[in-house]
C-alpha positions, 0 to 999 in steps of 0.5 A, spaced: 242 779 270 244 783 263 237 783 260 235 788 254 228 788 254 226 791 247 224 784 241 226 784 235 223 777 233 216 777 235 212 771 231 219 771 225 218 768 218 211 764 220 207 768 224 201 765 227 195 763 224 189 768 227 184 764 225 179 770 225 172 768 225 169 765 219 176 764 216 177 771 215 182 773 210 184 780 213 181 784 221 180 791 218 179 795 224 177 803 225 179 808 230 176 814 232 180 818 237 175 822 241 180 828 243 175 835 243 175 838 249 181 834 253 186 837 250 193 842 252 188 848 254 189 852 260 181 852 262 183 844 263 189 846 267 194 846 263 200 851 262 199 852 255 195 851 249 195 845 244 200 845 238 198 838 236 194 835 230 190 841 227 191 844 221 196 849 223 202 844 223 206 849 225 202 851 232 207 853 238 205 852 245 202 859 247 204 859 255 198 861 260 194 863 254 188 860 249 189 860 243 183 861 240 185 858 233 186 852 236 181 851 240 176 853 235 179 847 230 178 842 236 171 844 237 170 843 229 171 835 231 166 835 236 160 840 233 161 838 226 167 831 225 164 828 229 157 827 226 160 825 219 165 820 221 157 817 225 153 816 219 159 814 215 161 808 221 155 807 225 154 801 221 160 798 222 164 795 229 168 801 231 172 803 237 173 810 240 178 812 243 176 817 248 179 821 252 176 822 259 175 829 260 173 830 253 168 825 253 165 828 260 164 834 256 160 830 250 154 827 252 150 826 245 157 824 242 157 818 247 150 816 247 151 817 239 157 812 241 153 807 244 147 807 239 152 805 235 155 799 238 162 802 238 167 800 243 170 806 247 175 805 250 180 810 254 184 814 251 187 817 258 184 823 262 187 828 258 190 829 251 197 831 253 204 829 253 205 823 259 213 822 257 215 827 263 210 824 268 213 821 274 210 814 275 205 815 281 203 821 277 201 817 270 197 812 274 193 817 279 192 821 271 189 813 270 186 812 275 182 818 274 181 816 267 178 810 268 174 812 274 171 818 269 170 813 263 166 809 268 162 815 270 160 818 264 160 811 259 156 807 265 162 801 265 169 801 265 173 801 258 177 794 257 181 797 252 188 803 253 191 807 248 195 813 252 198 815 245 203 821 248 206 815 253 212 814 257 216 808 258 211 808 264 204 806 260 205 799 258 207 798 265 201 802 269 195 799 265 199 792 266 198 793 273 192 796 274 190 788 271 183 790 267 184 792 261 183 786 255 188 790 251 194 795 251 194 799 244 201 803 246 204 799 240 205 800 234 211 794 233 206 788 229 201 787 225 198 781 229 196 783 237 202 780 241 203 779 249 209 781 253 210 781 260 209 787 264 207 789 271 207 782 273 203 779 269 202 777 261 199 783 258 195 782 250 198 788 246 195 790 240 198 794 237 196 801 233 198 805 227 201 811 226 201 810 218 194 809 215 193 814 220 189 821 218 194 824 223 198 825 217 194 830 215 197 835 219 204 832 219 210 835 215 210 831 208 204 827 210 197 826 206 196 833 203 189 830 199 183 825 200 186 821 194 193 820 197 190 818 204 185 814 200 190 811 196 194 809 202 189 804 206 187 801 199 194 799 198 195 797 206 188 793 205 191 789 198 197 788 201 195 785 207 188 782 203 193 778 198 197 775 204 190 773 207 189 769 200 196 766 200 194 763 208 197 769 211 191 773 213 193 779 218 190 786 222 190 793 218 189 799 223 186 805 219 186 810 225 181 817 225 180 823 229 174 827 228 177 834 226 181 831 221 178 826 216 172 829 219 173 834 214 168 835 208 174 833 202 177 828 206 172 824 209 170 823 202 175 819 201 175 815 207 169 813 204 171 810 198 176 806 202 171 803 206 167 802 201 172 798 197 174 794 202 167 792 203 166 790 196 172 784 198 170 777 201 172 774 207 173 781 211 173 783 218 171 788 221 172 788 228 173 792 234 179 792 238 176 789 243 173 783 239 180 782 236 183 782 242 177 777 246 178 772 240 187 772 240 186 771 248 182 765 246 186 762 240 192 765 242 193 765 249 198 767 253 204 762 253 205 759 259 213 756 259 218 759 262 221 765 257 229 763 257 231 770 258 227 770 266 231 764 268 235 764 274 242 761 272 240 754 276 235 753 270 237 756 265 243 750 265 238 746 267 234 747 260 240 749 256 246 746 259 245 739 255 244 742 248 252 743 247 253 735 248 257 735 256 259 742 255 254 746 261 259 751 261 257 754 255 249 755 258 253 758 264 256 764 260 250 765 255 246 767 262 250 773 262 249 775 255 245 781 254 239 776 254 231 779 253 224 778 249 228 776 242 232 770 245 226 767 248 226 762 242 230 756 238 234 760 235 234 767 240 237 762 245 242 757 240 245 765 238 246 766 245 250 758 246 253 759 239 256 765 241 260 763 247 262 756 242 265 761 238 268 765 243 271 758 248 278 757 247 281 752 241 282 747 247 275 749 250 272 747 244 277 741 241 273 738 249 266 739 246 268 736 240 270 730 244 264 730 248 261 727 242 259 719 242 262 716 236 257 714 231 254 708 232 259 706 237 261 702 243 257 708 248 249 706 244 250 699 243 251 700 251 246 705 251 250 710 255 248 715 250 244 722 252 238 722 250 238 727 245 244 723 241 240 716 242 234 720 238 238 722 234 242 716 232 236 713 231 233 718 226 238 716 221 237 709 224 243 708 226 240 704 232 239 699 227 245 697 223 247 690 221 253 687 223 257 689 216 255 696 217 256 695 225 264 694 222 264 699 218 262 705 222 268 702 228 274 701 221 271 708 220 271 711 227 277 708 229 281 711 223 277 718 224 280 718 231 286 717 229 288 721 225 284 728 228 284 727 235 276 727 236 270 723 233 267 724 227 262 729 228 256 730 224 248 733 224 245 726 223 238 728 222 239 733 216 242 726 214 240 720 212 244 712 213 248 712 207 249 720 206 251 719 214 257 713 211 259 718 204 260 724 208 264 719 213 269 717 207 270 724 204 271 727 210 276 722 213 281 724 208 280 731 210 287 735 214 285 736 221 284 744 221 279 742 217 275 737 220 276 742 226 273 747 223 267 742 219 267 738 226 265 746 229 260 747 224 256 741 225 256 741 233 252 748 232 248 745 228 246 739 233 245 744 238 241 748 233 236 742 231 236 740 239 233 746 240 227 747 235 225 740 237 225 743 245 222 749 244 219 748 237 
């Protein structure tokens, strides 16, 4: 089958209501990356040293040498960041990601950790680039992680954020099967679940944005008070849509060596301040948001359109355009995915092949059509979805004159365009139905082709809503 398999859906229009403990308007959640110690260094065996996240922005690989600098910046994190963003968070429901190697060389980080109550979750064996990795070789690399983690945190971590990830790591920790959620995301607000390693895996998604890590990025935060200003203005946006009955996830992400800074964790320390101040907050670790979504959200359990075998793809959707399971056939061999796994994801893709037919392949359609209250309901030979739909405008019960009205009408209706009188009978009701008839019997027959067309679509539109929701 043709499947694209990124989503650009999601929840859509009306996302879901989390129902976040003792109705919450906003889940504030905090991360620290614990990463000192399990970076690109060539006494972890690596083939360079780092050049990522540290005050030299503009730091290159050094080829089988250590870079002093560096090495001292990442050791900053851990001797004196660390301990600040401690007494600073210590209070609230924090997760760390902890890279396994780093946290294997920070025993009184970790028992500070757990003292605290945080959540360590894995942030991999090692604080380097996984894109080149084969597969077998990132999930030995997992493996290990999780092993170490299980060693040096006495349990194993139920959370997985890799960071420098490949196509690969969703998949992976998918398949490894004990991990309550993903973090390699950063596609929503809301945690979500996908179907990966042959079975539903809860995401929940990360941030690059109110991130620290701009600190030591080209044109990112280059003071405290725009990092400041940029989560108070994150929280009052999200904050305000939880007020209007929308509430949604803010993810602040710190590393130690960054916002651990004297005049940047200033900062960080008003804008947690602040968003204590407000009623209704959250503050949660991933790992609750993710127990607490898995119990108020779970996985869905209907088959997703885009999975079907063709047989049960027709078998769904082959009635939607009325007798016309041609349609469905040609849909499944669209390029289908995540995003038409929805009403409206799988009416695009029977509208599409509508739109596509011939003019005599759509001019059958149309004749499909049962006339309105015609001979076929007051035979109860109607499919299922038209007797329903005739009856929401009460077409069912008609009086003998109405009766005779609509047969003069869909006679002469006939007649003249050559297929039956074709119109979405639920956007209207019984006398709309017969003023819309009238009008448009006086229509030219190129017209009602195509009004006819528009109203099938729409027919197929609310048909799926109604199946699908």
């Amino acid at each position: 089958m043709n499947r694209y398999p990124r989503d650009f859906t999601g929840y859509g229009p009306t996302p879901p209501d989390p129902h976040w403990p003792g109705g919450a308007k906003i889940a504030v959640q905090i991360v620290v990356n614990y990463e000192e110690g399990g970076e690109n260094n060539i006494l972890h065996g690596d083939m360079a040293s780092e050049a990522f996240l540290s005050e030299i922005v503009s730091a290159e690989p050094w080829p089988g040498q250590r870079h002093w600098n560096k090495e001292s910046i990442y050791e900053y994190g851990a001797r004196a960041g660390f301990w600040r963003l401690h007494r600073m968070l210590g209070h609230l429901p924090v997760t760390v990601y902890g890279v396994a190697t780093a946290l294997a060389r920070a025993p009184e980080q970790v028992a500070a950790m757990k003292g605290a109550g945080w959540e360590i979750a894995s942030h991999g064996l090692k604080w380097i680039e996984y894109k080149d990795f084969s597969k077998p070789e990132e999930r030995a690399h997992m493996d290990e992680a999780i092993a170490l983690h299980t060693e040096v945190v006495g349990e194993r971590p139920r959370g997985w954020y890799t960071g420098r990830c490949s196509m690969h790591t969703v998949e992976i920790a998918a398949e490894e099967g004990g991990f309550a959620y993903v973090a390699d995301s950063y596609a929503d607000e809301f945690p979500y679940w996908v179907r990966a390693g042959g079975r539903d895996q809860l995401v929940v998604p990360y941030t690059l944005d109110a991130n620290d890590m701009r600190f030591a990025t080209p044109q990112g935060f280059n003071s405290g008070d725009q990092f400041e200003a940029y989560l108070k203005d994150s929280f009052d946006m999200l904050y305000a849509e939880g007020v209007a009955g929308a509430p949604k996830m803010l993810s602040i992400g710190l590393h130690c060596r960054l916002v651990g800074r004297p005049g940047r964790a200033a900062a960080l320390k008003r804008a947690v301040d602040y968003m204590a101040s407000h009623d209704g907050v959250w503050f949660a670790t991933r790992l609750q948001i993710a127990e607490h979504w898995a119990a108020t959200h779970p996985a869905p359990l209907a088959e997703r359109p885009s999975a079907m075998s063709l047989e049960d793809f027709v078998a769904a959707f082959g009635g939607i355009y009325e007798h016309s399971p041609w349609i469905a056939e040609r849909a499944h061999a669209l390029e289908l995915g995540p995003t038409h796994d929805s009403a409206r994801g799988v009416h695009s893709a029977l509208t599409r092949m509508f739109r596509r037919a011939s003019e005599d392949e759509r001019l059958g359609v149309l004749r499909a059509h049962p006339d309105l209250a015609g001979k076929l309901a007051a035979a109860k030979r109607l499919t299922v979805e038209s007797t329903a739909e005739q009856a929401s405008a009460g077409l069912d019960a008609l009086t003998d004159e109405q009766r005779a009205t609509f047969t003069r009408l869909n006679q002469a209706y006939v007649a003249k365009h050559g297929f039956p009188f074709i119109i979405a009978v639920r956007d209207h009701d019984k006398a709309g139905i017969m003023a819309a008839f009238e009008r448009r019997l006086a229509n030219d027959t190129a017209t009602e082709f195509t009004e006819a067309c528009r109203q099938v679509e729409r027919i197929a539109e609310l048909r799926l809503l109604e199946k699908l929701g």
